[in-house]
N, CA, C and O atoms as a Maestro MAE file, in Angstrom:
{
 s_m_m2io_version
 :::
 2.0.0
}

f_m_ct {
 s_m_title
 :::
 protein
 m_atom[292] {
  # First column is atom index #
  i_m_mmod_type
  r_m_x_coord
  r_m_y_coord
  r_m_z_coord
  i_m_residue_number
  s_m_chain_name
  s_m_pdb_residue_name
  s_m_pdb_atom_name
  i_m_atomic_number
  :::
  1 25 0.828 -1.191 0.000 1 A "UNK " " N  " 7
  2 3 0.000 0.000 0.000 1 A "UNK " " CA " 6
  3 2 0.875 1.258 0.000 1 A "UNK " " C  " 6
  4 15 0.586 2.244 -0.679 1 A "UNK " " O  " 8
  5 25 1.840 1.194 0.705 2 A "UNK " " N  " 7
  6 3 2.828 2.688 0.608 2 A "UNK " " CA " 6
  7 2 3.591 2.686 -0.903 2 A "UNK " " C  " 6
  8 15 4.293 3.665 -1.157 2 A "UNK " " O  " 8
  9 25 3.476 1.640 -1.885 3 A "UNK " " N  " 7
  10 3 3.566 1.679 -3.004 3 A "UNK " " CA " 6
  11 2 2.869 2.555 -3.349 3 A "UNK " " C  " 6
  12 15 3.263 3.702 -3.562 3 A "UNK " " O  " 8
  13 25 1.753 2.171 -3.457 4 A "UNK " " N  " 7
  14 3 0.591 3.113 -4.355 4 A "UNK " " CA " 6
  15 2 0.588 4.106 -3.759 4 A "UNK " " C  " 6
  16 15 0.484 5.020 -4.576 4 A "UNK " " O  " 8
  17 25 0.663 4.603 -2.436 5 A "UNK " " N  " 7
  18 3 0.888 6.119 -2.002 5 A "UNK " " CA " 6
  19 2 1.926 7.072 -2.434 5 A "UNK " " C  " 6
  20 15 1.976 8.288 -2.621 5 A "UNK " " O  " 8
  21 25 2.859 5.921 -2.535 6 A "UNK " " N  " 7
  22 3 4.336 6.848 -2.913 6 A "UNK " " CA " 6
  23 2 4.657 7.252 -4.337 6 A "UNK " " C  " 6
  24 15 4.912 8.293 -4.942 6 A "UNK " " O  " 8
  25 25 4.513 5.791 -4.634 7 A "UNK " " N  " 7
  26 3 5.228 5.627 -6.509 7 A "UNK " " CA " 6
  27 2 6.276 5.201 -6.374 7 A "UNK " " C  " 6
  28 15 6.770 4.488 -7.247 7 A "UNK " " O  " 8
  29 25 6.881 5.489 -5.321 8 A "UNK " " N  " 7
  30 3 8.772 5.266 -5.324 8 A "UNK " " CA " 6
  31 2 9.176 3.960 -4.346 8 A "UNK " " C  " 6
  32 15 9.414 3.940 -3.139 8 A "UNK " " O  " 8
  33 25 9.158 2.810 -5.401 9 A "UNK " " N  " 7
  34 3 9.556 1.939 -4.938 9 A "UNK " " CA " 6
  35 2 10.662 1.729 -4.105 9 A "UNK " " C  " 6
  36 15 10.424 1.158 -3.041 9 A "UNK " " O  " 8
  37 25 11.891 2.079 -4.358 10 A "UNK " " N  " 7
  38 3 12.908 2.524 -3.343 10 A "UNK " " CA " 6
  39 2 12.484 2.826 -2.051 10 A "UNK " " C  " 6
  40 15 12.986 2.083 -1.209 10 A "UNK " " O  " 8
  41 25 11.838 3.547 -1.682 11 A "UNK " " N  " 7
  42 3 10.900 3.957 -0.296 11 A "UNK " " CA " 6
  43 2 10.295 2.896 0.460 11 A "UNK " " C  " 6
  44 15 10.342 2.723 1.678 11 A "UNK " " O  " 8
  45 25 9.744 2.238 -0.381 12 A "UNK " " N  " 7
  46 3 9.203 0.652 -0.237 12 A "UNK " " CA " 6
  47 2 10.432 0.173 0.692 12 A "UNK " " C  " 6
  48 15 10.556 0.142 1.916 12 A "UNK " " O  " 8
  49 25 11.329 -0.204 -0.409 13 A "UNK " " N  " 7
  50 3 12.510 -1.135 0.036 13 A "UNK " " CA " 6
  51 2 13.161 -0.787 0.905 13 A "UNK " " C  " 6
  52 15 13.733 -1.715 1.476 13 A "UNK " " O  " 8
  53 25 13.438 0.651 1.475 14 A "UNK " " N  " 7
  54 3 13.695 0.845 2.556 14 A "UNK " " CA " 6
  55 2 12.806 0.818 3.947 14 A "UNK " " C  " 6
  56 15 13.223 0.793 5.105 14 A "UNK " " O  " 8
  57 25 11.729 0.827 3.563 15 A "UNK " " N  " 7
  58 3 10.660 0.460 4.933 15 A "UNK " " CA " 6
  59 2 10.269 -0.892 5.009 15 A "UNK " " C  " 6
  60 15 9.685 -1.475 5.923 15 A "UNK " " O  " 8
  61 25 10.746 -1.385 3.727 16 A "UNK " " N  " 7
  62 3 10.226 -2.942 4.652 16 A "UNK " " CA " 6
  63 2 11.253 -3.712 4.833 16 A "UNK " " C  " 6
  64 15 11.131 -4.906 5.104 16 A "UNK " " O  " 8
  65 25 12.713 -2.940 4.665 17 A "UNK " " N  " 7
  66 3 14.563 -3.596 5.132 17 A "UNK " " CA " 6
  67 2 14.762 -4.733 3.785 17 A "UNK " " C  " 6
  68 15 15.120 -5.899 3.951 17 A "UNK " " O  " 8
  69 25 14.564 -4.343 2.943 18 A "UNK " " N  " 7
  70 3 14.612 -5.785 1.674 18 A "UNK " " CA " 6
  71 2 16.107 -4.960 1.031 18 A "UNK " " C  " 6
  72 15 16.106 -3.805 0.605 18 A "UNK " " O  " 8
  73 25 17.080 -5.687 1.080 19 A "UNK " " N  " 7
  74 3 18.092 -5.610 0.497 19 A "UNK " " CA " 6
  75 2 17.927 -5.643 -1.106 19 A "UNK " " C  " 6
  76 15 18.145 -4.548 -1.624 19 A "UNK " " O  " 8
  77 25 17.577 -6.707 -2.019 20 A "UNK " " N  " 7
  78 3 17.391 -6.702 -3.141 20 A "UNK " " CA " 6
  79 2 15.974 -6.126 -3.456 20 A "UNK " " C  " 6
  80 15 15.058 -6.268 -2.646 20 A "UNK " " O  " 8
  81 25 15.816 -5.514 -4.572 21 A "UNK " " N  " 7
  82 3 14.667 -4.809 -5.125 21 A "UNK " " CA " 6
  83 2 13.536 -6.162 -6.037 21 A "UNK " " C  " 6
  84 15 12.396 -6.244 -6.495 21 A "UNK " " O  " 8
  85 25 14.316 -6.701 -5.938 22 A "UNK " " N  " 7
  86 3 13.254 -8.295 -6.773 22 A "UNK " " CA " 6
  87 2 12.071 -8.170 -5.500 22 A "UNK " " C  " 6
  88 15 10.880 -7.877 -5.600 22 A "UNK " " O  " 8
  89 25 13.083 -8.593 -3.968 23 A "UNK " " N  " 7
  90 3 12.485 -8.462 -3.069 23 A "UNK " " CA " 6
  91 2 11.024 -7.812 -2.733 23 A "UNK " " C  " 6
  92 15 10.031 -8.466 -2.414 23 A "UNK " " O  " 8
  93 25 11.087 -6.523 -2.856 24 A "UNK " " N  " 7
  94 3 10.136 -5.730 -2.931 24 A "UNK " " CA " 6
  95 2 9.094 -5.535 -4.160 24 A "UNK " " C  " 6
  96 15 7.966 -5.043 -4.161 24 A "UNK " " O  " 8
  97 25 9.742 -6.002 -5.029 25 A "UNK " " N  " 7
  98 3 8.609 -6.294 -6.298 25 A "UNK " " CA " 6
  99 2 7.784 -7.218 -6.506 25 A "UNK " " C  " 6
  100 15 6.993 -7.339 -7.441 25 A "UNK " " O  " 8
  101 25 8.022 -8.096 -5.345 26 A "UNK " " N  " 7
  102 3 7.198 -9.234 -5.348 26 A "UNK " " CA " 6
  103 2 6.152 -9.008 -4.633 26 A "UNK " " C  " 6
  104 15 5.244 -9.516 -5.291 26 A "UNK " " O  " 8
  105 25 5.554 -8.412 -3.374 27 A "UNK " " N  " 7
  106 3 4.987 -7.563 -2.738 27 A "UNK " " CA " 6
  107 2 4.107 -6.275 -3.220 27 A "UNK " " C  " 6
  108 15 2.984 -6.007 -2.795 27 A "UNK " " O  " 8
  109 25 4.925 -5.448 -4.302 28 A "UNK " " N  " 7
  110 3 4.515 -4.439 -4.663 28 A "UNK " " CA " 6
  111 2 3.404 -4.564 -5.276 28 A "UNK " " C  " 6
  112 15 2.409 -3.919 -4.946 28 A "UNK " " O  " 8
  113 25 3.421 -5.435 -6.280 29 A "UNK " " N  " 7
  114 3 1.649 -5.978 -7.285 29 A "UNK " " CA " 6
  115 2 0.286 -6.527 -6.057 29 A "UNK " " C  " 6
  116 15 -0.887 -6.756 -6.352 29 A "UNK " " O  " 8
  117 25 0.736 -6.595 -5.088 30 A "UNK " " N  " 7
  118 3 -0.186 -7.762 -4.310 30 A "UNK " " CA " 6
  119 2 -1.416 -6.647 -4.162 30 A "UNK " " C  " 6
  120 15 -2.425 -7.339 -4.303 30 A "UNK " " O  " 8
  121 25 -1.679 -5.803 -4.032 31 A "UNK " " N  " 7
  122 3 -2.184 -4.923 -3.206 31 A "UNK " " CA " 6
  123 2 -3.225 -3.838 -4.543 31 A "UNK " " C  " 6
  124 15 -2.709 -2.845 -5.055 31 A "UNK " " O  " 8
  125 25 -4.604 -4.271 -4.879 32 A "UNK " " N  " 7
  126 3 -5.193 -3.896 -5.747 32 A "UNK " " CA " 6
  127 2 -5.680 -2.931 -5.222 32 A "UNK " " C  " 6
  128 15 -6.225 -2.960 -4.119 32 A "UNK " " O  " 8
  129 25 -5.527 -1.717 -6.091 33 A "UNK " " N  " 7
  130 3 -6.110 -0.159 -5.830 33 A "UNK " " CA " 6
  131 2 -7.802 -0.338 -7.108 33 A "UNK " " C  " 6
  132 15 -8.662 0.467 -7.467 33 A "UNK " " O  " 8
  133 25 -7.667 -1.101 -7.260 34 A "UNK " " N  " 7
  134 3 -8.910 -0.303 -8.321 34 A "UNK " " CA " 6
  135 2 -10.161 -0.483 -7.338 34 A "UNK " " C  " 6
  136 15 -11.329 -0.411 -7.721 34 A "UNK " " O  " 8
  137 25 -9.784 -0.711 -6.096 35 A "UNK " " N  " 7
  138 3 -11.491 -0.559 -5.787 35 A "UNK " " CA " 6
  139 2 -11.689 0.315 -5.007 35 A "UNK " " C  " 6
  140 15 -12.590 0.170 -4.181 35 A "UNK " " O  " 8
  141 25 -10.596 1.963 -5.038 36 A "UNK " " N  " 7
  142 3 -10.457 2.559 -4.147 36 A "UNK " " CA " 6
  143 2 -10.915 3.884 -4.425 36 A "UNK " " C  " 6
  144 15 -10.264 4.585 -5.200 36 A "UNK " " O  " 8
  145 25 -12.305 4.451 -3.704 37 A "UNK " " N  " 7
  146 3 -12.855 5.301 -4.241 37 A "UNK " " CA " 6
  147 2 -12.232 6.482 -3.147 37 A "UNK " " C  " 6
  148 15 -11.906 6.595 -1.965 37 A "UNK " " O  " 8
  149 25 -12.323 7.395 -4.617 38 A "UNK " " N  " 7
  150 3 -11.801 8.930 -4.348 38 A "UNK " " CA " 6
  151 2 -13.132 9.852 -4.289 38 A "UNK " " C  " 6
  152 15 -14.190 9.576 -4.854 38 A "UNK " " O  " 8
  153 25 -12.836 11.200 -3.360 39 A "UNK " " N  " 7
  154 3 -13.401 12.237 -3.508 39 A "UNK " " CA " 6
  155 2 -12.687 12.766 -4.709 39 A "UNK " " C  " 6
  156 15 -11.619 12.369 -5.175 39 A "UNK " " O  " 8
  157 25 -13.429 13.693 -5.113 40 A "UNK " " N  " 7
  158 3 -12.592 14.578 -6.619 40 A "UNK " " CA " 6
  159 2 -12.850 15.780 -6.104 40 A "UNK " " C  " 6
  160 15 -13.878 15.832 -5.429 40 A "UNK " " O  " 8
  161 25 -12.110 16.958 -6.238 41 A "UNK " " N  " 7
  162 3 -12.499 18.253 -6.374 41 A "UNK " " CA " 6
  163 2 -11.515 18.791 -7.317 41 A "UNK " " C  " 6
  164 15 -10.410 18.337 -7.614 41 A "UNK " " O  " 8
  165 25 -12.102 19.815 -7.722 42 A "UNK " " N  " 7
  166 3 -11.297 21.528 -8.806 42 A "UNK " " CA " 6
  167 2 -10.921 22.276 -8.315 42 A "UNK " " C  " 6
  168 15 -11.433 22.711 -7.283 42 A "UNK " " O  " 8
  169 25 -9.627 22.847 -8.969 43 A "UNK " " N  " 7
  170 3 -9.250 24.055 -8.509 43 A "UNK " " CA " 6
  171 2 -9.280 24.786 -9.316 43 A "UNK " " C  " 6
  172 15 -8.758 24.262 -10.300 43 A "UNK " " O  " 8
  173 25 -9.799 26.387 -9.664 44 A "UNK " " N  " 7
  174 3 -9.433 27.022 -10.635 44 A "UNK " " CA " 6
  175 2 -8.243 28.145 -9.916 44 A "UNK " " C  " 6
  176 15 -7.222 28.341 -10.575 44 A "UNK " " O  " 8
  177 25 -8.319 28.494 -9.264 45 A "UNK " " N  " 7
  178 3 -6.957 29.239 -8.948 45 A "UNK " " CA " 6
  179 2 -5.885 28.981 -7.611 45 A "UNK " " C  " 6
  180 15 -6.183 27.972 -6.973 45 A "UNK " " O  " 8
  181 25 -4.708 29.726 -7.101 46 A "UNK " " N  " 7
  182 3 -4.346 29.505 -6.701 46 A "UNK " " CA " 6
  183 2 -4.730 29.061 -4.941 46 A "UNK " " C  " 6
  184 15 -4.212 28.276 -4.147 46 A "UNK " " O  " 8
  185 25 -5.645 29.809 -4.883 47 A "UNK " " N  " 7
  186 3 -6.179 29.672 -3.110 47 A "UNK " " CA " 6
  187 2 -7.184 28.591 -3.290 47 A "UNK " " C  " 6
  188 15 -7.750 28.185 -2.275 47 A "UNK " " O  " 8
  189 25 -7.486 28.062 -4.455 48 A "UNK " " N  " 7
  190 3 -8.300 26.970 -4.160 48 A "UNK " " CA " 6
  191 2 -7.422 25.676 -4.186 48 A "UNK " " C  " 6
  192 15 -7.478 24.798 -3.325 48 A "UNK " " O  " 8
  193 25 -6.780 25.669 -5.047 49 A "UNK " " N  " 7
  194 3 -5.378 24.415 -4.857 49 A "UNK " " CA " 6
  195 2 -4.711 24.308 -3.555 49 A "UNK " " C  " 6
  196 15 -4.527 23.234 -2.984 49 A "UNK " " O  " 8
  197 25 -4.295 25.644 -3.030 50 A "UNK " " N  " 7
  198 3 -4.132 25.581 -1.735 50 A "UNK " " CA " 6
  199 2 -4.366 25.343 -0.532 50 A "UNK " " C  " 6
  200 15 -3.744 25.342 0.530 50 A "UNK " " O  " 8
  201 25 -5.909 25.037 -1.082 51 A "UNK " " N  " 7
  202 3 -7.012 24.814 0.484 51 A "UNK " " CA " 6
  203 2 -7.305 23.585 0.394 51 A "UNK " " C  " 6
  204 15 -7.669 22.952 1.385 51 A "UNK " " O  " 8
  205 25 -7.168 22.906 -1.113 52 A "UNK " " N  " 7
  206 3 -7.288 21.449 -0.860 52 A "UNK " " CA " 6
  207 2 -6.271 20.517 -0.506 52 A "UNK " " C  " 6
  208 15 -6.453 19.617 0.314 52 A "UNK " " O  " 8
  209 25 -4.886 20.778 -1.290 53 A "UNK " " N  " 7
  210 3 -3.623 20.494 -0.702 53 A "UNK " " CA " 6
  211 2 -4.072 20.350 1.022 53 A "UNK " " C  " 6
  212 15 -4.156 19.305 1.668 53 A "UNK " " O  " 8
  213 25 -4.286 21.579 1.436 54 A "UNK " " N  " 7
  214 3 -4.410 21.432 2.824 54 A "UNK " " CA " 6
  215 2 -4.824 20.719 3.737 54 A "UNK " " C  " 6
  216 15 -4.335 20.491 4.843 54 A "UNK " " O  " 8
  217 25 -6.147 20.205 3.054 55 A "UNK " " N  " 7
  218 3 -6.962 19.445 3.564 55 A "UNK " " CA " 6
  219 2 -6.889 17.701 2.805 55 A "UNK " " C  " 6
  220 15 -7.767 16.850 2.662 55 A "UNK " " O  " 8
  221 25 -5.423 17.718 2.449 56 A "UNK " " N  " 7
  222 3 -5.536 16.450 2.521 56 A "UNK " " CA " 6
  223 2 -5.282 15.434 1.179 56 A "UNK " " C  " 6
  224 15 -4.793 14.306 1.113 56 A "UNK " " O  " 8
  225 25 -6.063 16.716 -0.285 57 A "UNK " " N  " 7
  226 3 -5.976 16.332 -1.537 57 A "UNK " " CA " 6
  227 2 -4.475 15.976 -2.359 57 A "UNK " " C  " 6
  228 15 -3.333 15.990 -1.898 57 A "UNK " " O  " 8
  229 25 -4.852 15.722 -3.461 58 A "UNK " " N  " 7
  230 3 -3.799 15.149 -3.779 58 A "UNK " " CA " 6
  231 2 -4.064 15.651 -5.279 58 A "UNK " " C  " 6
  232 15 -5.105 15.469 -5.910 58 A "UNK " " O  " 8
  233 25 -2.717 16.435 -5.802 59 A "UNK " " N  " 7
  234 3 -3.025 17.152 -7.573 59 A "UNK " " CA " 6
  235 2 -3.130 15.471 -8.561 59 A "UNK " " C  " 6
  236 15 -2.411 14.498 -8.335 59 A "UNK " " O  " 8
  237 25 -3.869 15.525 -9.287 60 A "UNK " " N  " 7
  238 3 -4.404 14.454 -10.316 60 A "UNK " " CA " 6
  239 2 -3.808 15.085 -11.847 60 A "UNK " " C  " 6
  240 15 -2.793 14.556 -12.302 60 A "UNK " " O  " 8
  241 25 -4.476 16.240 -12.630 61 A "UNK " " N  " 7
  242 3 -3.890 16.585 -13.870 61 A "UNK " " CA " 6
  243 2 -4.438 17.895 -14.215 61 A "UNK " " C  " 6
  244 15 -5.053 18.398 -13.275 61 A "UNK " " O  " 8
  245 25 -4.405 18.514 -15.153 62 A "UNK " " N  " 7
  246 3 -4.893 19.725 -15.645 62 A "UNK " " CA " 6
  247 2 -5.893 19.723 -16.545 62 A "UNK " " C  " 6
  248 15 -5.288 19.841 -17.611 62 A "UNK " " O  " 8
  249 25 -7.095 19.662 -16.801 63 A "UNK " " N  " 7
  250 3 -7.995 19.637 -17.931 63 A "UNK " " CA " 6
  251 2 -8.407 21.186 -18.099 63 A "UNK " " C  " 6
  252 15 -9.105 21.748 -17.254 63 A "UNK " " O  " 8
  253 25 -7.906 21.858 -19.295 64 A "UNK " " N  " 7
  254 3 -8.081 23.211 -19.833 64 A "UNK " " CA " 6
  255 2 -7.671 24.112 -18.465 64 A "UNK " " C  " 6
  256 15 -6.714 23.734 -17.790 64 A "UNK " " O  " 8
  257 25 -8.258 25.044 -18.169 65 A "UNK " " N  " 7
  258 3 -7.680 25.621 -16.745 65 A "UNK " " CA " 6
  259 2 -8.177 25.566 -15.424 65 A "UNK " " C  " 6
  260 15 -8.332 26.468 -14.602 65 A "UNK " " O  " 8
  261 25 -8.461 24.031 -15.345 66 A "UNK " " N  " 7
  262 3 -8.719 23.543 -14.188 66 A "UNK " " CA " 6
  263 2 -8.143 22.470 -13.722 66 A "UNK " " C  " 6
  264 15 -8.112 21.463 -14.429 66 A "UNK " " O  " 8
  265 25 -7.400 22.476 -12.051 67 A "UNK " " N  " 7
  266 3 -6.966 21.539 -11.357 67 A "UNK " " CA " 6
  267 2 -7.839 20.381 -11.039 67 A "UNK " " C  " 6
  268 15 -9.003 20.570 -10.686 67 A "UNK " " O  " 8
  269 25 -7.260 19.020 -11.164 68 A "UNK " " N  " 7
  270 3 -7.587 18.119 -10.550 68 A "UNK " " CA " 6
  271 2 -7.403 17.233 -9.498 68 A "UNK " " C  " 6
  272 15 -6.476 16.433 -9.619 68 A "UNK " " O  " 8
  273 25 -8.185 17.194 -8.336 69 A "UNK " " N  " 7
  274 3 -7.319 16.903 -7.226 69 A "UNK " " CA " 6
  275 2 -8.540 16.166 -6.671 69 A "UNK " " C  " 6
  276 15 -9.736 16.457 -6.690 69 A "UNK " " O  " 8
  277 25 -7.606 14.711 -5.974 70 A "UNK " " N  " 7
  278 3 -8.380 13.611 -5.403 70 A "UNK " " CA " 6
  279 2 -7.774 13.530 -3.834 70 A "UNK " " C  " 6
  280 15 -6.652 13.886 -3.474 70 A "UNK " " O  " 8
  281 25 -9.059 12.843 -2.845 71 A "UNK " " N  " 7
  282 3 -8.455 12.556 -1.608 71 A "UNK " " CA " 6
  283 2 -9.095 10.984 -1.432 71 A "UNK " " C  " 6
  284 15 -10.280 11.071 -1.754 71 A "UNK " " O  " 8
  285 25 -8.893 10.108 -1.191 72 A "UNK " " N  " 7
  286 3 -9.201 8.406 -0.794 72 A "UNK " " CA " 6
  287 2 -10.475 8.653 0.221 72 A "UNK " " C  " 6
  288 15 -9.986 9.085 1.265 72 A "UNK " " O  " 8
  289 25 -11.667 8.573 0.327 73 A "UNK " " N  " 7
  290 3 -12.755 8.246 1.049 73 A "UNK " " CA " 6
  291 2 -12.643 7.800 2.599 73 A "UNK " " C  " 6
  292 15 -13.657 7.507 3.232 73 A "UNK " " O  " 8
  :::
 }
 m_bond[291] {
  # First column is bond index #
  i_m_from
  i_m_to
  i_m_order
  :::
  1 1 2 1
  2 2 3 1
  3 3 4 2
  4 3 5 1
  5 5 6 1
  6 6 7 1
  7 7 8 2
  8 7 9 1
  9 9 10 1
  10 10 11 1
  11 11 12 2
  12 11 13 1
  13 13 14 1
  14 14 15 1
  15 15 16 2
  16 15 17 1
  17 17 18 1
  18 18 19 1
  19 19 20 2
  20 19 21 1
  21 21 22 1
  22 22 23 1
  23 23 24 2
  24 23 25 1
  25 25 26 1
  26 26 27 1
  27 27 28 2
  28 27 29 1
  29 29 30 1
  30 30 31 1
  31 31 32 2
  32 31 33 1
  33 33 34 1
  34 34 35 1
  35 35 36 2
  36 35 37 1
  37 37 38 1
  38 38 39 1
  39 39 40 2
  40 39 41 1
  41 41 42 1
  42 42 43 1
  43 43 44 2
  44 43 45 1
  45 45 46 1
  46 46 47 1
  47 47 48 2
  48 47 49 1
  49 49 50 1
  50 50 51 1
  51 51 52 2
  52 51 53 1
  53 53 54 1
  54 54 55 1
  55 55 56 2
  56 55 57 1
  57 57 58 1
  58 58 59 1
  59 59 60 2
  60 59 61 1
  61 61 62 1
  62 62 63 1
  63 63 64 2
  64 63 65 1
  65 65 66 1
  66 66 67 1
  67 67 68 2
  68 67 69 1
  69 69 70 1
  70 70 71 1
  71 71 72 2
  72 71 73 1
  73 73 74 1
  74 74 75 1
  75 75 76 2
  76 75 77 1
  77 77 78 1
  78 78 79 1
  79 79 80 2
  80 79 81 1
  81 81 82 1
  82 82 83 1
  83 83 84 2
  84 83 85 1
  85 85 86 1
  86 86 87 1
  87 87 88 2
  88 87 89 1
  89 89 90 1
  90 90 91 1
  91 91 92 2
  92 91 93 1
  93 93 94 1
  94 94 95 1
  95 95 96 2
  96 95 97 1
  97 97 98 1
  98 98 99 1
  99 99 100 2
  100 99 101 1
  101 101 102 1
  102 102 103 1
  103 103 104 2
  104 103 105 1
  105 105 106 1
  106 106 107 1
  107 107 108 2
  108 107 109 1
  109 109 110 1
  110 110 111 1
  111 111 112 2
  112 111 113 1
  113 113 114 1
  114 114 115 1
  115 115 116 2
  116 115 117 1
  117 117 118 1
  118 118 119 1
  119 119 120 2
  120 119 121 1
  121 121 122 1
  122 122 123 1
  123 123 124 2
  124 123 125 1
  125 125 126 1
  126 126 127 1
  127 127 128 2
  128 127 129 1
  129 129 130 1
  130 130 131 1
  131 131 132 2
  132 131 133 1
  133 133 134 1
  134 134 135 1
  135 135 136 2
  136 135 137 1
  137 137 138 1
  138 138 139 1
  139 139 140 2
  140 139 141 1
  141 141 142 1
  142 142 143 1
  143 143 144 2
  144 143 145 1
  145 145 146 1
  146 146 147 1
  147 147 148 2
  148 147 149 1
  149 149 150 1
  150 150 151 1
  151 151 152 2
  152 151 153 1
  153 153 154 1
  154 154 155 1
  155 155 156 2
  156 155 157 1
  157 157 158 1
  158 158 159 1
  159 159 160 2
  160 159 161 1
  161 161 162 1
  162 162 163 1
  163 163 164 2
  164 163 165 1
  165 165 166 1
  166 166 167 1
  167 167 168 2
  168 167 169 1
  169 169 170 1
  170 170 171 1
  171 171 172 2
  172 171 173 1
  173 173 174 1
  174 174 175 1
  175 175 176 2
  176 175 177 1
  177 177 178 1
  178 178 179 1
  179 179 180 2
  180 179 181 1
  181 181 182 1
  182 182 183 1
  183 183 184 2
  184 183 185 1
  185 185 186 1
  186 186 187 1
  187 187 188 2
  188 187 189 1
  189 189 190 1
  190 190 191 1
  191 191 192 2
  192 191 193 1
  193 193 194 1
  194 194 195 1
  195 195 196 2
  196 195 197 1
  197 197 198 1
  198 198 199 1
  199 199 200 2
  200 199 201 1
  201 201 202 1
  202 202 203 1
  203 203 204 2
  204 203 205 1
  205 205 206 1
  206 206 207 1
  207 207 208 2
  208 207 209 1
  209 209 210 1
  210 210 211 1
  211 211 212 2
  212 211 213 1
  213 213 214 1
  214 214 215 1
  215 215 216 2
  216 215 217 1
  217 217 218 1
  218 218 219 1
  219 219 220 2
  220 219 221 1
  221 221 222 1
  222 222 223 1
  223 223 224 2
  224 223 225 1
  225 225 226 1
  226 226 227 1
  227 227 228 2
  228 227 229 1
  229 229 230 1
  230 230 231 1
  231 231 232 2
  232 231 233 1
  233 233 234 1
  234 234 235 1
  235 235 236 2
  236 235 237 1
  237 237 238 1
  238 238 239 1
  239 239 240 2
  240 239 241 1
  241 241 242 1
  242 242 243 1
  243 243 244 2
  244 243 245 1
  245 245 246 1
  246 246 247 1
  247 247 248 2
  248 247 249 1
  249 249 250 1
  250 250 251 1
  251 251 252 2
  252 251 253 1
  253 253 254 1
  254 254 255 1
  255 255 256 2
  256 255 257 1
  257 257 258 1
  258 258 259 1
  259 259 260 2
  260 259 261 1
  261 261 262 1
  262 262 263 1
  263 263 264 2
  264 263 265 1
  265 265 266 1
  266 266 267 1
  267 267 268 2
  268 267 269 1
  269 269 270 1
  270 270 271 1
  271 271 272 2
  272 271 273 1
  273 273 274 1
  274 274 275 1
  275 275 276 2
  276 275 277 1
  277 277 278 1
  278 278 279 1
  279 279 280 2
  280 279 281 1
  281 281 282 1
  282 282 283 1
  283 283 284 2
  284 283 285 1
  285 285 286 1
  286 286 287 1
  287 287 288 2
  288 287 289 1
  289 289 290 1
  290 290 291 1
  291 291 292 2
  :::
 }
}
């Protein structure tokens, strides 16, 4: 799970003490995110990105000039 939080497998391998990275890749797939529902919200400017950051969100992508930002339920 701190896979999918992080991205950075390395991080992995240092929190769970695995010397080789095979190690940790074997582990890393086990753990299915697709059934993991998100809140969504927008940001269109800067104090609104800022208030969700704050509270927890997480930036997703840019569609035309609006932020996309998710937090896990």
């Amino acid at each position: 799970m701190e896979y999918h939080r992080t991205k950075d497998i390395l991080h992995v391998m240092n929190v769970l003490g695995h010397k080789n990275i095979k190690n940790t890749l074997v582990y890393a797939h086990l753990v299915d995110i697709k059934d993991d529902e998100y809140v969504c919200k927008t940001a269109k400017g800067v104090d609104d990105a800022e208030a969700l950051i704050e509270s927890g969100f997480e930036y997703v992508t840019d569609i035309g000039d609006v932020k996309l930002f998710r937090k896990k339920k």
